[in-house]
Structures are given as structure tokens and as C-alpha cells.
N, CA, C and O of each residue as an XYZ file, in Angstrom:
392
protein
N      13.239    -28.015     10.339
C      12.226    -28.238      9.323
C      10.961    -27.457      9.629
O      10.272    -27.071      8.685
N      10.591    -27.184     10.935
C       9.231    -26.696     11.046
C       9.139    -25.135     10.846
O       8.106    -24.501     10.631
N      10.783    -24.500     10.988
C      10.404    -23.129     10.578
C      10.840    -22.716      9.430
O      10.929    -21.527      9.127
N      11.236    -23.951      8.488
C      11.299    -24.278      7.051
C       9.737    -23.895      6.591
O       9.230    -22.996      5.921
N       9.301    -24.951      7.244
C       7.430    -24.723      7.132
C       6.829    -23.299      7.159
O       6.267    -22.521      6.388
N       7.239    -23.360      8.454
C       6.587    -21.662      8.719
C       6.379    -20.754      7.583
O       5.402    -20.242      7.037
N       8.118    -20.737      7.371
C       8.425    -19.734      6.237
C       7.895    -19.588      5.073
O       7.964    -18.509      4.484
N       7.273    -20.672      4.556
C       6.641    -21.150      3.330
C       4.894    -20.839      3.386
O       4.201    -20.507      2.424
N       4.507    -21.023      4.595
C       3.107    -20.874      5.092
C       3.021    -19.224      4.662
O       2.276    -18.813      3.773
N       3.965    -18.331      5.499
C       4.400    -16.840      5.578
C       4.081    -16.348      3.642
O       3.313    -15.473      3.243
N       4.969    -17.262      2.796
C       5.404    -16.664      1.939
C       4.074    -17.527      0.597
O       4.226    -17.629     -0.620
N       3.237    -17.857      1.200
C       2.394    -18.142      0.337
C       0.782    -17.318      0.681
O      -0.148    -17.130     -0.103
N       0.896    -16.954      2.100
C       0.125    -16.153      1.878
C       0.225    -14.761      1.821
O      -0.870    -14.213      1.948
N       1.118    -14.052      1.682
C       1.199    -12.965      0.962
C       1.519    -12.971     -0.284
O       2.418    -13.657     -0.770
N       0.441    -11.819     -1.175
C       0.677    -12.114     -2.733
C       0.643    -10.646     -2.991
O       0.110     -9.887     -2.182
N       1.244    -10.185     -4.195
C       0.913     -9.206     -4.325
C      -0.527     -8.699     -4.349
O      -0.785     -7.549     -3.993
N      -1.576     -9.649     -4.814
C      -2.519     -8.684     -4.800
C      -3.198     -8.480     -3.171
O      -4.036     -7.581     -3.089
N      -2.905     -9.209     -1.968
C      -3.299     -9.137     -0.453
C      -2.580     -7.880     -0.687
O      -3.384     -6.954     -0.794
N      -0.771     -7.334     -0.861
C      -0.153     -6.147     -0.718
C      -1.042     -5.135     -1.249
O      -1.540     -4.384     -0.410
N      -1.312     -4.976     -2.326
C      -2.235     -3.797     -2.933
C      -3.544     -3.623     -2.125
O      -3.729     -2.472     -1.732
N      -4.683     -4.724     -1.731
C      -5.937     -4.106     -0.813
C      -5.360     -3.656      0.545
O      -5.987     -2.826      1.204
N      -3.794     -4.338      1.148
C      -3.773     -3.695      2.208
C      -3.312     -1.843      1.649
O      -3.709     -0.841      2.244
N      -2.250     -1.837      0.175
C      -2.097     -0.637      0.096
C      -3.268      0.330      0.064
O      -3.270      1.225      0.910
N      -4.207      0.261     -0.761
C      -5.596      0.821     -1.097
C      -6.083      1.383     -0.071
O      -6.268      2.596      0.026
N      -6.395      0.341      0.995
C      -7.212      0.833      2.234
C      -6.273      1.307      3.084
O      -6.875      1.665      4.097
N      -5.136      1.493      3.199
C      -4.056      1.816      4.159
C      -4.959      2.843      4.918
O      -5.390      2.453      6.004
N      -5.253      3.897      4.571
C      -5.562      5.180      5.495
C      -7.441      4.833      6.512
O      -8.022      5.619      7.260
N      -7.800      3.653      6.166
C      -8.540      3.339      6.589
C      -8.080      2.435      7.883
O      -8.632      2.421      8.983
N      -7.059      1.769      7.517
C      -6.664      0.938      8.645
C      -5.312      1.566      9.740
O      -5.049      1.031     10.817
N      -4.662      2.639      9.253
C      -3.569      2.785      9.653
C      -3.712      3.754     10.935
O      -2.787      4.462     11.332
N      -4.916      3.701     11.497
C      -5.083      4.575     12.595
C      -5.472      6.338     12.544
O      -5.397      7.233     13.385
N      -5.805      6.297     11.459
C      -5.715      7.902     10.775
C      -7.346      8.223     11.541
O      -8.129      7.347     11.909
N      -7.513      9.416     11.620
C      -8.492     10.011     12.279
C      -8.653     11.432     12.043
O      -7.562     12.000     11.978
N      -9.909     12.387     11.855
C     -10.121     13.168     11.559
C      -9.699     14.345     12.008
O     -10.144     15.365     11.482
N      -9.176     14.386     12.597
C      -8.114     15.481     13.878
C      -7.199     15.527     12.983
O      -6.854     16.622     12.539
N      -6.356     13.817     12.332
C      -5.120     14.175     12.166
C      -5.001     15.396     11.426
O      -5.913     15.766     10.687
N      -3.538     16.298     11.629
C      -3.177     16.882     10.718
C      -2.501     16.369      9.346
O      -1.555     15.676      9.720
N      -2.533     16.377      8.000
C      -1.647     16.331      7.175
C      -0.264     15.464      7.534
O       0.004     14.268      7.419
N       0.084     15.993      7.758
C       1.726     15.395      8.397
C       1.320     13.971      8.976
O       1.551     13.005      8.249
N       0.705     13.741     10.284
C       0.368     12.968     11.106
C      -0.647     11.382     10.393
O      -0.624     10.169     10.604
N      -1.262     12.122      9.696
C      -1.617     11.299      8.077
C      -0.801     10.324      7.756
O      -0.842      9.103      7.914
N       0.368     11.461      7.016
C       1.296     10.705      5.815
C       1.882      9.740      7.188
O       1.577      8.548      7.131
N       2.539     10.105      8.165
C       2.990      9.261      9.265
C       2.619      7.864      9.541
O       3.232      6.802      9.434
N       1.474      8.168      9.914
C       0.729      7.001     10.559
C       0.484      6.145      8.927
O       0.465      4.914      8.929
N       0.360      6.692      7.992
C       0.348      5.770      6.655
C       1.305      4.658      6.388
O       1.410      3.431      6.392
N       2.234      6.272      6.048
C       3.754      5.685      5.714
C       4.108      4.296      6.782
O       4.276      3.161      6.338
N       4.175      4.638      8.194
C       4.918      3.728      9.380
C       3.582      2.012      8.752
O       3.687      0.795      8.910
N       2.795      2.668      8.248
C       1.005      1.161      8.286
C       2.175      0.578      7.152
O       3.105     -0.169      7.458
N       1.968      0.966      6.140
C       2.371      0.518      5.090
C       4.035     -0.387      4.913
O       4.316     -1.318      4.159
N       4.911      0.346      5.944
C       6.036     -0.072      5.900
C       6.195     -1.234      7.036
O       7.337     -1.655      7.221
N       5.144     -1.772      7.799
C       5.473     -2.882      8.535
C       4.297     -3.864      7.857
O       4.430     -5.051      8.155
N       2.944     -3.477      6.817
C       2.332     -4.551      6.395
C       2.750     -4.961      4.935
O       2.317     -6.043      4.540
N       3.606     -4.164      4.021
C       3.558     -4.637      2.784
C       4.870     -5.387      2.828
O       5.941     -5.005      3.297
N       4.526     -6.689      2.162
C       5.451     -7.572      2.020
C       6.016     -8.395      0.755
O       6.670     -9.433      0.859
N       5.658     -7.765     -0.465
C       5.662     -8.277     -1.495
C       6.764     -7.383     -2.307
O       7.022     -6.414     -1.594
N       7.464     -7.337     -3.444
C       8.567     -6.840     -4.152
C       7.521     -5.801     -5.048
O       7.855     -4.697     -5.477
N       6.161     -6.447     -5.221
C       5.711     -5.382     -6.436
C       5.241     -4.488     -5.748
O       5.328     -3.396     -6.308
N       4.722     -4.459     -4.658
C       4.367     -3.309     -3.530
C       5.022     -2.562     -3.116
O       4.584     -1.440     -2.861
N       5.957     -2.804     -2.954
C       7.323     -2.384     -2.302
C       7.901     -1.051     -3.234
O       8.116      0.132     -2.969
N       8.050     -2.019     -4.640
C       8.627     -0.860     -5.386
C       7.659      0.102     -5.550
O       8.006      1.256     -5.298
N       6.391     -0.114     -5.954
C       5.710      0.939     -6.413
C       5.439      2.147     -4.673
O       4.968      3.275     -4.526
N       5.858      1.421     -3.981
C       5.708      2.547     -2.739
C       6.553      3.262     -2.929
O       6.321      4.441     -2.664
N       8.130      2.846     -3.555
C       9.365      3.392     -3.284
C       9.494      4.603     -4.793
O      10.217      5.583     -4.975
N       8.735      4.137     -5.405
C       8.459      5.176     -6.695
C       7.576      5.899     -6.926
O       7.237      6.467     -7.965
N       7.105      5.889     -5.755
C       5.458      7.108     -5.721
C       6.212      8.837     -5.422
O       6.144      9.818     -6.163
N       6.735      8.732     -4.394
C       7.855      9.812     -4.323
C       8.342     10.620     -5.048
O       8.282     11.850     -5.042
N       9.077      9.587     -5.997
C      10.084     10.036     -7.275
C       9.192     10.773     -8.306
O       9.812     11.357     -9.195
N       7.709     10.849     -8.337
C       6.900     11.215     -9.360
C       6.383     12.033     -9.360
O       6.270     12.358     -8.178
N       5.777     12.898    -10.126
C       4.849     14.596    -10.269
C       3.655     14.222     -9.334
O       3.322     13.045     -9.199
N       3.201     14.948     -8.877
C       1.947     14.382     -7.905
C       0.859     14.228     -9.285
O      -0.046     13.440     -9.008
N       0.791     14.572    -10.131
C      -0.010     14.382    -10.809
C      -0.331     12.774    -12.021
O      -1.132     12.368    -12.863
N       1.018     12.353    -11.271
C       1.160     10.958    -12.012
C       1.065      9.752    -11.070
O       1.053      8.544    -11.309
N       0.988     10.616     -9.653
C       1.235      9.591     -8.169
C      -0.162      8.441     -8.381
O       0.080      7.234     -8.372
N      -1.541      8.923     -8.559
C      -2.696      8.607     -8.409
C      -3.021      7.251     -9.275
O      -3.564      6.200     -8.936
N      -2.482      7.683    -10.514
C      -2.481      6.771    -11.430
C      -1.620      5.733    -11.472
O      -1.814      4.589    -11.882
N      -0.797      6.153    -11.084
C       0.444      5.152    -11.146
C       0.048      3.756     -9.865
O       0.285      2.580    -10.139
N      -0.430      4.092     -8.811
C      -0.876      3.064     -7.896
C      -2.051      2.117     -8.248
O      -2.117      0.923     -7.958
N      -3.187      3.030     -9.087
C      -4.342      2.450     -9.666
C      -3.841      1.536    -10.031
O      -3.799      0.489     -9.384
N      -3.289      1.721    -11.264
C      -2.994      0.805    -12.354
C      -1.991     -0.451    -12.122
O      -2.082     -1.496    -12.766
N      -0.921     -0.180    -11.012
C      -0.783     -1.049    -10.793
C      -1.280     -2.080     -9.200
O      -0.762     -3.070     -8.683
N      -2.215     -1.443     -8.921
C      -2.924     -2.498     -7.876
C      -4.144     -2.673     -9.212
O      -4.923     -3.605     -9.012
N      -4.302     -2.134    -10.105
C      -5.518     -3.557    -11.169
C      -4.651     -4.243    -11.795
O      -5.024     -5.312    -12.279
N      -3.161     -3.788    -11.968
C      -2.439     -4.939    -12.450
C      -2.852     -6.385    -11.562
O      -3.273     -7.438    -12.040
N      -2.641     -6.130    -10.425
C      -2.707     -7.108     -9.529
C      -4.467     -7.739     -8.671
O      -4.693     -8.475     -7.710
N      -5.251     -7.075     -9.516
C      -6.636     -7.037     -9.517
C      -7.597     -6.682     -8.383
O      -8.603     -7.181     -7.878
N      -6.623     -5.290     -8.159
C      -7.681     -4.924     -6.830
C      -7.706     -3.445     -7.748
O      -6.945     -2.892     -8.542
N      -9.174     -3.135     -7.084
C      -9.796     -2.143     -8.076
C     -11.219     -2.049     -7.560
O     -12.082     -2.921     -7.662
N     -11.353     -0.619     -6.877
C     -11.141      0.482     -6.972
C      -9.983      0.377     -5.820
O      -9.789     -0.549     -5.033
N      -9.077      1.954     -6.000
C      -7.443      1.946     -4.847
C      -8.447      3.506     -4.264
O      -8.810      4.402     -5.026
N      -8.577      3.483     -3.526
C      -9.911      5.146     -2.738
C      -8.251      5.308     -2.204
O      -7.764      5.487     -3.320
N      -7.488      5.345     -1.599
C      -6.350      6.053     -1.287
C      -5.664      6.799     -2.129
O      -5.284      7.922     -1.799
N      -5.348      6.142     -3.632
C      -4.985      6.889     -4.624
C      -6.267      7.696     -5.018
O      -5.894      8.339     -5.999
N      -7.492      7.987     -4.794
C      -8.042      8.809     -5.085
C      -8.117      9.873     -3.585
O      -8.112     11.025     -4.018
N      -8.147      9.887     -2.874
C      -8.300     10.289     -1.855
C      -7.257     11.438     -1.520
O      -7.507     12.628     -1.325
N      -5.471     10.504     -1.493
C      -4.051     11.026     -1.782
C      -4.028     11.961     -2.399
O      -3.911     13.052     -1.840
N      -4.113     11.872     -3.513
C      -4.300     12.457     -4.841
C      -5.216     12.410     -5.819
O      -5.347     11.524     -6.663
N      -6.074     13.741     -5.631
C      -7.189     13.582     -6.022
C      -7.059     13.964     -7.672
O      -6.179     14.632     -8.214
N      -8.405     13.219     -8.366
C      -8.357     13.401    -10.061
C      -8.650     14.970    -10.631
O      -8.636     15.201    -11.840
């Protein structure tokens, strides 16, 4: 029963919209530093992002940023982290700039 509990504690406090400010600020938190190169960037992002996001709507929209024109990447994260009411996303502007 108690890691019945746990699990429930776990799964109530992650929501999608905690997933989106951690997505947003990712490059702020993910160890990134002004040295990095490019590459070492997307790395240290990608690896932040894939052990803190825990939600299905986060998830997908990470897994469909890829699949898209870079010119649709920027927007496509905005809109859906204000779906989920975090707003401003500075990574999608940052990523991919307007």
C-alpha cells in the first residue's frame, strides 16, 4: 500500500504544465554553458529533457519537434506549452529563432 501511495504522490505532482516550464527553461537548467559547442548543447538538452519530462503531452510534442521544418519547430512548442499555460517558452525562441 505505501508504494501504492508513493506512486500517486509521483503522479499528481507532475502535470503537464510543471513538463512544459521544465521544457522552456531546459537549456537554462540542463548544464549548458557558453563554451558549449552546438552539438554538446543539443546533448546536454536532449539527455535534461529525457530524464525530467514526465507527462504524455510533453513527451509527444518532444517526439514531434524533429519530424518538422525548423521553421514550424518554434511555434509548435509555444503554443503548445500556452496550451498548458506556461508562456513565454525562451528555448523555443532561443532554438529557433523568429
Amino acid at each position: 500500500m505505501r508504494s501504492a501511495s508513493a506512486l500517486l504522490l509521483l503522479l499528481a505532482c507532475t502535470s503537464p504544465k510543471s513538463d512544459f516550464q521544465t521544457f522552456c527553461y531546459a537549456h537554462e537548467k540542463a548544464g549548458v554553458v557558453d563554451t558549449d559547442g552546438a552539438g554538446d548543447k543539443a546533448v546536454k538538452i536532449s539527455k535534461y529533457l529525457a530524464e525530467h519530462l514526465k507527462t504524455k503531452e510533453a513527451k509527444d510534442v518532444l517526439a514531434t519537434l524533429p519530424t518538422l521544418p525548423p521553421s514550424e519547430k518554434g511555434k509548435t512548442l509555444k503554443d503548445a506549452a500556452a496550451k498548458h499555460g506556461v508562456s513565454p517558452c525562451p528555448i523555443a525562441d532561443v532554438t529557433w529563432p523568429p
